[in-house]
N, C-alpha and C positions, 0 to 999 in steps of 0.2 A: 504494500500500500504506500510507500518511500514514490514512487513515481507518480506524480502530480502533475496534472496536466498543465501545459504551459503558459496560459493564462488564469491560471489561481493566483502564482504568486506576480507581485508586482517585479517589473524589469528593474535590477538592481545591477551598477557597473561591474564588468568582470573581476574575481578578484585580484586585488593589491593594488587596483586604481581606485583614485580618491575622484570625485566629480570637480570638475574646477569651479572656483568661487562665483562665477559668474550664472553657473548650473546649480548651484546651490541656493542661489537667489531668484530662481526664476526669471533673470532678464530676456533667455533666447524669447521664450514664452508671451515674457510681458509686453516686450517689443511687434512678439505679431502681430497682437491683439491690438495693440496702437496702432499700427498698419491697418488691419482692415479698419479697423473705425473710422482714420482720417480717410481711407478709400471711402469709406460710405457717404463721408461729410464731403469729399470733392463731387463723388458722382454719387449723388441719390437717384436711387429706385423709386416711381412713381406705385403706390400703393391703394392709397386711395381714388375711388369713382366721385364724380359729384351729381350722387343724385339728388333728388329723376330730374336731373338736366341730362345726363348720359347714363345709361343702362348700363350693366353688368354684362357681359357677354354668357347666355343660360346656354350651358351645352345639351347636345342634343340627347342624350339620356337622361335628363330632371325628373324627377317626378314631383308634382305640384298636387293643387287641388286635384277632389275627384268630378267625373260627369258621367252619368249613364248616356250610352245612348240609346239613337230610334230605330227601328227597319225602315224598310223602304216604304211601309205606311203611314210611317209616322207614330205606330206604338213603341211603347218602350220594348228596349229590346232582349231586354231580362225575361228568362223563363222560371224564376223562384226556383232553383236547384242548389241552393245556400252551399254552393262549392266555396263561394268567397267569404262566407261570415263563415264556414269550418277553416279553412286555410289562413285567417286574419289571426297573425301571434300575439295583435290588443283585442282582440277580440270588440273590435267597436263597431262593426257589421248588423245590424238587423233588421233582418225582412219578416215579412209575415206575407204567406203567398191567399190567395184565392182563385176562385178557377176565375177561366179567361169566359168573357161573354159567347154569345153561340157561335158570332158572324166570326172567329178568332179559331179557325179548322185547322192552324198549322203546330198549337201548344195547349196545354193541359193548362197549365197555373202560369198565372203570372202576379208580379209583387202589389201587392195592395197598400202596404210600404213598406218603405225602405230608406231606411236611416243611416246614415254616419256619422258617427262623436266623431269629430275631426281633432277636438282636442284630446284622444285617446288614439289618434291613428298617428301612424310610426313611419308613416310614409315610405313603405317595404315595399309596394309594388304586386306581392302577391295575392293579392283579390284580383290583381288584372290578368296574372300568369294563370291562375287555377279556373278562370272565368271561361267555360265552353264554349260562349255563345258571342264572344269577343263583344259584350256590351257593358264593361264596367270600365274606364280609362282614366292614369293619371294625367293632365295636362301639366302643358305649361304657366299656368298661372300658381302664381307665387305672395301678390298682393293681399295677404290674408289679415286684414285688419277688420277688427268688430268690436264695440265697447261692451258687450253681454256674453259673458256662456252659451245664451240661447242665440245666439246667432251664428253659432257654429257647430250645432246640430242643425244637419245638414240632411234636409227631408227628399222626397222622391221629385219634389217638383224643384227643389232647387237644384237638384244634383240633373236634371234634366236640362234646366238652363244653361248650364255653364255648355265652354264651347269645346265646341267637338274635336276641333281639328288643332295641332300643336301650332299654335306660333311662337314666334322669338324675337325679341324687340331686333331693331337696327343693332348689329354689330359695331357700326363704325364709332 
């Protein structure tokens, strides 16, 4: 057990060398650190955006709010198969299904509603991955200001409104 792997112990100079005074005071060290510093102070790194004069540039994998969407008829396009509220690890998912009216030939149930705590969702993406019926999407929208709780339980007709399709502000 004498054989220790080589970054346990700290690098100590070979024996019967003493470190010079200048090693013993941390100048090589102290001096780098000076170096980059005055380097940052000649040439600063712009860090900051000023927004919303100029947008953040949102890459194209974000995931934002949610939005259901519609078929091609315009109903929602959720068939209540709660693959999403089982799949959601905040569990902030819930539907309650009922059957679909008569003229509706193509699905058995659909949500009668359908809810998301927003402020319990973790923004994982998998209610969209486990979703069959490719009707649950996170967008790009990221503007999530509300001064209540209840404005962010997020019902069937709000998650209907929001928009469909991803945008992305101006890059430039």
């Amino acid at each position: 057990m004498d054989a220790a792997a080589p970054h346990d112990e700290p690098e100590s100079p070979p024996a019967g060398e003493k470190p010079s005074l200048s090693e013993e005071l941390y100048l090589p060290e102290i001096l780098k650190g000076l170096a980059t510093t005055f380097k940052h102070l000649i040439r600063p790194e712009k860090f900051t955006v000023e927004y919303p004069e100029k947008k953040k540039p949102i890459p194209q994998n974000f995931r934002g709010e949610h939005a259901l969407k519609r078929d091609a008829q315009g109903r929602v396009k959720c068939v209540a198969c709660f693959l999403c509220a089982t799949a959601c690890p905040s569990e902030c998912i819930h539907i309650t299904a009922g059957p679909t009216p008569p003229e509706w030939t193509d699905r058995e149930k659909y949500p009668t509603k359908f809810e998301i705590d927003m402020l319990r969702c973790i923004y994982c993406g998998m209610c969209e991955e486990a979703c069959p019926c490719d009707a649950i999407e996170l967008t790009s929208k990221f503007y999530q200001v509300s001064e209540t709780r209840e404005e962010k339980y997020f019902g069937k007709d709000t998650l209907l409104r929001q928009p469909m399709k991803r945008e992305y502000p101006d890059q430039g």
